[in-house]
C-alpha positions as CSV (number, residue, x, y, z in Angstrom):
1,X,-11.8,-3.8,226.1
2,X,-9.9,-0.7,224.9
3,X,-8.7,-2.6,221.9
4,X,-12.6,-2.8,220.9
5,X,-13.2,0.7,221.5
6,X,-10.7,2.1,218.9
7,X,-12.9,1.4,215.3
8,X,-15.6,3.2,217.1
9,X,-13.9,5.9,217.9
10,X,-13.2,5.6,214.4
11,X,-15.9,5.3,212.6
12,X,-17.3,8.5,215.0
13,X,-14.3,11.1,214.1
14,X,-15.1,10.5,210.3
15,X,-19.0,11.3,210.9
16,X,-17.9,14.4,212.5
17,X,-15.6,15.2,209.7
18,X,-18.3,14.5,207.1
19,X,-20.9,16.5,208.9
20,X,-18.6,19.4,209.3
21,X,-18.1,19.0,205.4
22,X,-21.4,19.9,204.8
23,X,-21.8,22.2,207.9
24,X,-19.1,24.5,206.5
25,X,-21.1,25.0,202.6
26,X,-24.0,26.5,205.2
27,X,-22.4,28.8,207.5
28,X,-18.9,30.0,206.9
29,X,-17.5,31.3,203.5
30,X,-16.2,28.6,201.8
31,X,-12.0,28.2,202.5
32,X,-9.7,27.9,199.3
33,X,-10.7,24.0,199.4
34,X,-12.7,23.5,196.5
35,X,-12.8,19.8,197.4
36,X,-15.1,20.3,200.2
37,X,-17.4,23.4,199.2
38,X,-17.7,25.3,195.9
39,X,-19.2,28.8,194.7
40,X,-21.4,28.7,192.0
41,X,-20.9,32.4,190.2
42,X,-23.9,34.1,188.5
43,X,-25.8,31.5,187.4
44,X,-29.1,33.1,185.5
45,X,-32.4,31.7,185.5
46,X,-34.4,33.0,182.9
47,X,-38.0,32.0,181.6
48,X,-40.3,31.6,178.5
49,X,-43.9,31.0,179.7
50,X,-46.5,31.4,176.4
51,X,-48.6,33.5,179.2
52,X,-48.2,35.9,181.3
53,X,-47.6,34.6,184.9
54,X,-47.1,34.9,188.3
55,X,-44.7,32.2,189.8
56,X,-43.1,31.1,192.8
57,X,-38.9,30.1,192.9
58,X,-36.7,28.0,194.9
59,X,-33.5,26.4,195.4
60,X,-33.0,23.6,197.3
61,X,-29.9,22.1,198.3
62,X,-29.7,18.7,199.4
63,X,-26.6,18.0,200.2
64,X,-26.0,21.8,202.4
65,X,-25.4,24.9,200.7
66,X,-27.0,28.3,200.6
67,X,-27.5,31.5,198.4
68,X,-24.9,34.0,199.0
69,X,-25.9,36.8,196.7
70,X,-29.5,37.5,194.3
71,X,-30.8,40.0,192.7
72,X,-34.0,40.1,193.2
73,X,-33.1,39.8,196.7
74,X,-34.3,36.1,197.2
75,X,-35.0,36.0,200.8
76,X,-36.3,32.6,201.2
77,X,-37.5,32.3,197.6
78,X,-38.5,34.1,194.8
79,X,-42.6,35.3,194.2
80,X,-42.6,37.1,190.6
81,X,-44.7,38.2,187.6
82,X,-43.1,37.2,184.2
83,X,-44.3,38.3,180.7
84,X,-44.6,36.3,177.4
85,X,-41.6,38.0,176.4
86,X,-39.3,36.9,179.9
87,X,-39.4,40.0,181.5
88,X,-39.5,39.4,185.4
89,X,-41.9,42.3,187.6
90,X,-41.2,44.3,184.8
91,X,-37.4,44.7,185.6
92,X,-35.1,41.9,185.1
93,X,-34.3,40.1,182.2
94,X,-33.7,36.5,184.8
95,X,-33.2,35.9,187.7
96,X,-29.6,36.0,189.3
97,X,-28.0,33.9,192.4
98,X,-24.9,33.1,193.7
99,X,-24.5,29.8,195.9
100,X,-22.0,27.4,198.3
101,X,-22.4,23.9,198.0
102,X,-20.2,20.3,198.4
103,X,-18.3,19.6,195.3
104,X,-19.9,16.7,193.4
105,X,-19.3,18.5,190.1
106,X,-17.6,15.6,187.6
107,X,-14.0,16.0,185.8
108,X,-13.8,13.6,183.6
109,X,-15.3,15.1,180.3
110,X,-15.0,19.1,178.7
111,X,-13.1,20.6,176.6
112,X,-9.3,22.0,176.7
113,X,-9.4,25.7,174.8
114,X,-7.0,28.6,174.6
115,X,-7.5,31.8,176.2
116,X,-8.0,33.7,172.6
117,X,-10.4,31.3,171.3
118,X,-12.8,30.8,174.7
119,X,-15.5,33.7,172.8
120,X,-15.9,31.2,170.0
121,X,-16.0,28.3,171.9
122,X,-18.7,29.2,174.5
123,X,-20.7,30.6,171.8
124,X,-20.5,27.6,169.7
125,X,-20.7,25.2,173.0
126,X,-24.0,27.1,174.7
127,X,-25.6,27.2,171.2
128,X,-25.1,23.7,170.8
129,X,-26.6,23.4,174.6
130,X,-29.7,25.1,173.2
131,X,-29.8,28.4,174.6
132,X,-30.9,31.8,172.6
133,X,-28.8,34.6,171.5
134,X,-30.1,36.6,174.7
135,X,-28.4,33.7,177.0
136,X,-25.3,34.2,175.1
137,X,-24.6,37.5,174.8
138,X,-25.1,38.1,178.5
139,X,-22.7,34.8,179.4
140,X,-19.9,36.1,177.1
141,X,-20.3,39.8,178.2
142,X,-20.2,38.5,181.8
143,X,-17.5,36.1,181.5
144,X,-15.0,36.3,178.6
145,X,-14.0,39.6,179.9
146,X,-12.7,37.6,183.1
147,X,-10.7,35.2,181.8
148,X,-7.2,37.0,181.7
149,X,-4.7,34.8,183.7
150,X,-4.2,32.1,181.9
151,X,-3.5,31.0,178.3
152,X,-5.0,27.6,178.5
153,X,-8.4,26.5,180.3
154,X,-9.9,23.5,181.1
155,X,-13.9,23.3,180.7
156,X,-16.0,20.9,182.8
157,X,-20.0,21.2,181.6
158,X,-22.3,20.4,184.7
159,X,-25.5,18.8,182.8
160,X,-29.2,19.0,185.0
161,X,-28.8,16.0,186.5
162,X,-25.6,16.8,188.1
163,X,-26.7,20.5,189.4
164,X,-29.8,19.0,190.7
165,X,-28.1,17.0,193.2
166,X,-26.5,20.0,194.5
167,X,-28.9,22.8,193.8
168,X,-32.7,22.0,193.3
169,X,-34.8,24.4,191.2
170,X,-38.5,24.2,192.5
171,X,-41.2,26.1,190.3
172,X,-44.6,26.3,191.2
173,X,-45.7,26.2,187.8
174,X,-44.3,23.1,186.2
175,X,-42.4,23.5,183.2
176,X,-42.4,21.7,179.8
177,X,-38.5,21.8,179.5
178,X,-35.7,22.9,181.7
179,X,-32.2,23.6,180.8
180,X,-29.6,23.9,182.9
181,X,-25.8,24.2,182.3
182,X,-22.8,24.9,184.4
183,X,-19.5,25.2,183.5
184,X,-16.8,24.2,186.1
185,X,-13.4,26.4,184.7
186,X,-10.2,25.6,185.7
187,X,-6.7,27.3,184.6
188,X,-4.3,25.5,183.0
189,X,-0.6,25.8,182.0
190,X,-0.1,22.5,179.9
191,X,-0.5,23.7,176.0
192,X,-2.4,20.1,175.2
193,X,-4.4,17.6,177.4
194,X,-6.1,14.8,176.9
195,X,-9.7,14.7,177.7
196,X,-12.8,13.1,176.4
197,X,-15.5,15.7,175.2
198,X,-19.4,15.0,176.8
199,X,-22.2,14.2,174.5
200,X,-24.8,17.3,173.7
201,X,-28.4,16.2,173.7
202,X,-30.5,18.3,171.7
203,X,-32.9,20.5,174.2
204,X,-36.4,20.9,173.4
205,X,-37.1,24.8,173.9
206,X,-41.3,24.0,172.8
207,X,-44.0,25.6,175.5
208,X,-43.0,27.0,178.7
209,X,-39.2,26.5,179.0
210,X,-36.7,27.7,181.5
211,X,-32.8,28.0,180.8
212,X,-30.0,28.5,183.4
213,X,-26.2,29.1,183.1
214,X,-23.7,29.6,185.7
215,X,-19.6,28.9,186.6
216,X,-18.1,27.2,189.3
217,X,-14.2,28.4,189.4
């Protein structure tokens, strides 16, 4: 009879592991182990209705998580007017979150670049993406600044289909076309690697459109 207890005892001390996995991207700061919870830094939403609007934001996540920082403060969601030219309640040029969440970012396609040519690169790479010259300037004003430790980095891209599994974004207003990008960034000290480069598909920025970058380190 003990025998036969054992693989349930088991198969209940890995469900209380996995729960606590996801447990852990809700309540605590997330620990050093990216493997079980990541911070997603600065992602910004912004928006191109061909009307004024008022519109309601969200992020879901489906797997555990939660929004650490915003700006507006996001509360449990976003309620905000937005002009034909993106301009949200007259103040903010997107919206801006930071969030925890399980790791289920992929690493098996990007990019391998060198600390002095990452400006070129991302605005080459987030052009090819699809996103404007505003999107652009404020990614490499933000970021290119910070990456100073390293001579090498490795560059995972994070396509929609992948954030959405860990972060939903709910509109109330549906869009024609969303695009949503972000980059997992990891240092490196090897000088070449090996690694297969993703396939862009050309995004359709016609009608009301929304674009969103953001890095996971």
């Amino acid at each position: 009879m003990e025998k036969s207890r054992i693989p349930v005892i088991i198969i209940f001390i890995f469900a209380v592991i996995n729960i606590f996995t996801i447990q852990s991207c809700k309540k605590d700061p997330p620990k050093p182990d990216r493997d079980t919870c990541t911070v997603d830094y600065k992602p910004n939403i912004y928006f191109f209705p061909e009307e004024n609007i008022q519109i309601d934001v969200k992020l879901n996540f489906p797997l555990g998580g939660e929004v650490i920082k915003s700006e507006p403060l996001y509360n449990d969601g976003w309620s905000v007017q937005i002009d034909t030219t993106g301009l949200i309640d007259n103040l903010y040029d997107f919206l801006f979150y930071e969030s925890k969440q399980p790791d289920v970012w992929q690493y098996e396609k990007g990019w391998h670049v060198k600390k002095e040519n990452l400006q070129v690169f991302f605005e080459s790479n987030l052009a090819e993406y699809g996103f404007g010259n505003k999107e652009i300037t404020d990614f490499i004003e933000y970021w290119i600044p910070i990456f100073t430790e390293s001579n090498y980095y490795m560059i995972y891209p994070q396509d929609k289909d992948i954030i959405d599994q860990a972060i939903e974004l709910l509109v109330s207003i549906k869009p024609d076309n969303i695009l949503r990008l972000h980059y997992v960034i990891k240092e490196t000290k090897e000088p070449e690697v090996e690694i297969t480069a993703p396939v862009i598909e050309e995004f359709n920025n016609e009608g009301f459109y929304i674009t969103e970058w953001g890095v996971i380190l």
